[in-house]
N, C-alpha and C positions, 0 to 999 in steps of 0.2 A: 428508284425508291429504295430505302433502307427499311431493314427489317428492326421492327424493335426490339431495344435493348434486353428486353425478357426472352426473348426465344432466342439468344444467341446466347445465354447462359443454360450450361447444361445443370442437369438436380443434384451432378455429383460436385459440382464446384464451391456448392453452399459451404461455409467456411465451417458454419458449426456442424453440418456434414462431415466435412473433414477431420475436424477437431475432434470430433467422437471414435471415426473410422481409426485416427492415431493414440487413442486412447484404448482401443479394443485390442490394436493391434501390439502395444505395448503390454497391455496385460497377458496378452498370448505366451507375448515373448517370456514374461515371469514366471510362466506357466511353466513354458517345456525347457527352460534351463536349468531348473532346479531339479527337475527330473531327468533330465537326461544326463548328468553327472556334468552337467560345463559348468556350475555355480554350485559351492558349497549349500546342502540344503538346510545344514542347521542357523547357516548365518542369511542365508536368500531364499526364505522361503516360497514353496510356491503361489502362485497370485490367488487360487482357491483355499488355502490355509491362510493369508492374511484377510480375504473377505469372510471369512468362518468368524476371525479374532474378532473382526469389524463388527457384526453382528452379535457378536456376545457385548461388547464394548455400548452397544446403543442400549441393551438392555439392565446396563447399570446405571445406578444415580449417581452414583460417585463421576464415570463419564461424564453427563451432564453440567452437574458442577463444575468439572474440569473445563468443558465450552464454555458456559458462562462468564467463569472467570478470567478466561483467557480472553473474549469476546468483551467484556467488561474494561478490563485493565487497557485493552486496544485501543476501543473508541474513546476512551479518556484521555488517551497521551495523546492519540489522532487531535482529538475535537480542543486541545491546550494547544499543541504546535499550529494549528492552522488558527486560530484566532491572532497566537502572535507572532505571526509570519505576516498573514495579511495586515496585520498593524503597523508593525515596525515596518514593513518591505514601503508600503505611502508612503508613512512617515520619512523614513530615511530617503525614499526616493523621489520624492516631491523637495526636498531639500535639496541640492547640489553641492552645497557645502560638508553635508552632513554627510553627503555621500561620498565623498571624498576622503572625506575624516574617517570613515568607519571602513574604505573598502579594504584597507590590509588587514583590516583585526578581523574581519568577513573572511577573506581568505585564509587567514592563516590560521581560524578555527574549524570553518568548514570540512576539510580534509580529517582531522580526528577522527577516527573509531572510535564508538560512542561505547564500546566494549573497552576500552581505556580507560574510562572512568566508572570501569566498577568499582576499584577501592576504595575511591571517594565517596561516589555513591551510597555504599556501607559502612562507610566511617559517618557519614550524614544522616543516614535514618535508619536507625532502629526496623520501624516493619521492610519487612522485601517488598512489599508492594509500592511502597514509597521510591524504594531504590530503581524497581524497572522502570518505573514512571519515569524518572529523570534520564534512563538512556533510551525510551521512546520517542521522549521529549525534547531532546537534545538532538535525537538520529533524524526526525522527521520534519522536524522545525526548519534545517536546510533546506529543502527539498521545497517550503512554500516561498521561505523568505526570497530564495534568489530566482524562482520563476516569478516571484509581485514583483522585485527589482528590476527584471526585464521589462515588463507589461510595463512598467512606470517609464520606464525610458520609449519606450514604444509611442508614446503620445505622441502623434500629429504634433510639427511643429505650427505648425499655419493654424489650427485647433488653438492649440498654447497662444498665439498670437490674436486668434479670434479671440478667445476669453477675457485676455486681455485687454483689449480694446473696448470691450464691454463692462469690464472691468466688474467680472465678477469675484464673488470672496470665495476664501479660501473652501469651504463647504460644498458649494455650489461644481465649483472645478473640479473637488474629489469627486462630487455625486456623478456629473454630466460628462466630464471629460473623460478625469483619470478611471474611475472604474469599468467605465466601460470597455474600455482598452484593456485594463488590467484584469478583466475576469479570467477571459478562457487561458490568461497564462497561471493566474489562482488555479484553477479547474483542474491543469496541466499537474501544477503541484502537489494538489489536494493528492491526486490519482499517486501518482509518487510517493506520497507519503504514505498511503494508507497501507501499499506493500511493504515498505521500510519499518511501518510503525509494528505490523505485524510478526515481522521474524526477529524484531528487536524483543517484543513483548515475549515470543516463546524462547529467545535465546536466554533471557533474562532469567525467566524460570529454570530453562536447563542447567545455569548456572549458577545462581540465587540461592534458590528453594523457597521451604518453608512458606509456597503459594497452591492456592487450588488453582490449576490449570493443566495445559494441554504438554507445557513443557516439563509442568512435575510430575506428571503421571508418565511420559515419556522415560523419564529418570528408572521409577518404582519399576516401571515394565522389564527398563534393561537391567539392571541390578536383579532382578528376579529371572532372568535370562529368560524372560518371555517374549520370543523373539517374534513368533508374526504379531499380540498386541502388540510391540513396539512399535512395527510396520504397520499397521492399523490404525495408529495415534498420526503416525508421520501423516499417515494418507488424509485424516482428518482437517490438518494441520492445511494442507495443501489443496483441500475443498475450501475452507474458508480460506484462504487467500483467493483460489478460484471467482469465488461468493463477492469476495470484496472488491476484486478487476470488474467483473459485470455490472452490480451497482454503482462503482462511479463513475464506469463508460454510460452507464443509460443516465444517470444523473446528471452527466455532462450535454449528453445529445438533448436532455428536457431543456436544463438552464440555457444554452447558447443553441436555442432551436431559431433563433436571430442571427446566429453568426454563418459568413460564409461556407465558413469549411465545413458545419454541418447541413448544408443548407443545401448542399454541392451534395454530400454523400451519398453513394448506389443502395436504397433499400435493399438489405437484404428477405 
């Protein structure tokens, strides 16, 4: 007889256990380097003077606005790249022909640094918000179009040949066949993107300006040589990406609570 699966996992294995454990243990580390003279302490402050900034930071409004807008301008470029990722990626991949036609100009845009087209960018619009938008939207849009592109090729052939046979339309095959294949590799991209869409939106501002957010207040902090807020922003910065990994891991485990691989997965 086998012992089950729960008693052969110890309490220290829990990942988010762990996760925390190298989070404490990393702050330690910020802690006594800055004080023991291995790390400059005016440029590595220690990890108790950036939680001091961090706390001052929450009780401004200025802060605030600075999330909002960052968190704002995000899920905007996020929520434009995956509608036209998920479109075109069918589209073009329910096509064969189309597919074929379009994969060198796919490849050969795809690789771009979407930091490349900042001149253009701002030769194109006037407000900065406009500008980060297009290299959100441009950085993130890869990341769905060629995982729907997979999903799409992914169909059952024998599927394709049933449909066929039955001779269903065009709609019916997107609904029935093709999406269902092609979600959890959308899911896959979504996830992708929504890291991408984030450190493009605060690079934008670091480099841009002239925007309320987390990369322009990053800016004012360093310029004003306030150095643990600066490190207080970053840390911000890296909580909402944090924020944004979890919700579209549990987003994903709701949607495709159908599909094997989550269906398979060890509760933790």
């Amino acid at each position: 007889m086998t012992a089950p699966l729960g008693s052969l996992r110890r309490a220290g294995d829990s990942p988010a256990l762990l996760g925390l454990a190298g989070l404490l243990g990393f702050g330690a580390l910020l802690e006594i380097l800055p004080r023991a003279g291995v790390l400059p302490a005016e440029y590595f402050p220690p990890a108790s003077r950036i939680l001091s900034a961090l706390v001052e930071e929450f009780g401004r409004a200025r802060f605030w606005q600075a999330v909002l807008g960052t968190v704002t301008t995000w899920l905007l470029g996020l929520a434009i790249a995956v509608v036209a990722g998920i479109v075109l990626g069918i589209v073009i991949g329910s096509v064969p022909a189309l597919r074929l036609a379009t994969a060198s100009t796919i490849e050969f845009l795809r690789p771009i640094p979407s930091v490349a087209l900042l001149p253009l960018a701002i030769v194109l619009f006037s407000a900065p918000i406009r500008s980060i938008l297009l290299l959100v939207v441009y950085a993130s849009f890869w990341q769905v179009l060629i995982q729907v592109l997979h999903g799409v090729a992914d169909v059952d052939p024998v599927a394709r040949e049933t449909a066929a046979s039955y001779r269903l339309g065009r709609w019916r095959k997107a609904r029935y066949l093709v999406w269902p294949t092609t979600l959890p590799y959308a899911i896959t991209g979504i996830r992708l993107a929504a890291s991408v869409a984030l450190v493009l939106t605060i690079t934008g501002e670091l480099l841009i300006g002239g925007t309320k957010g987390i990369g322009e207040e990053i800016n004012v902090a360093q310029s004003s040589i306030a150095v643990p807020s600066m490190y207080a922003l970053v840390v911000v910065a890296g909580l909402i990406g944090l924020g944004a990994n979890l919700a579209t891991r549990r987003a994903e485990r709701l949607v495709l609570a159908w599909h094997p691989s989550v269906r398979t997965e060890i509760p933790l």
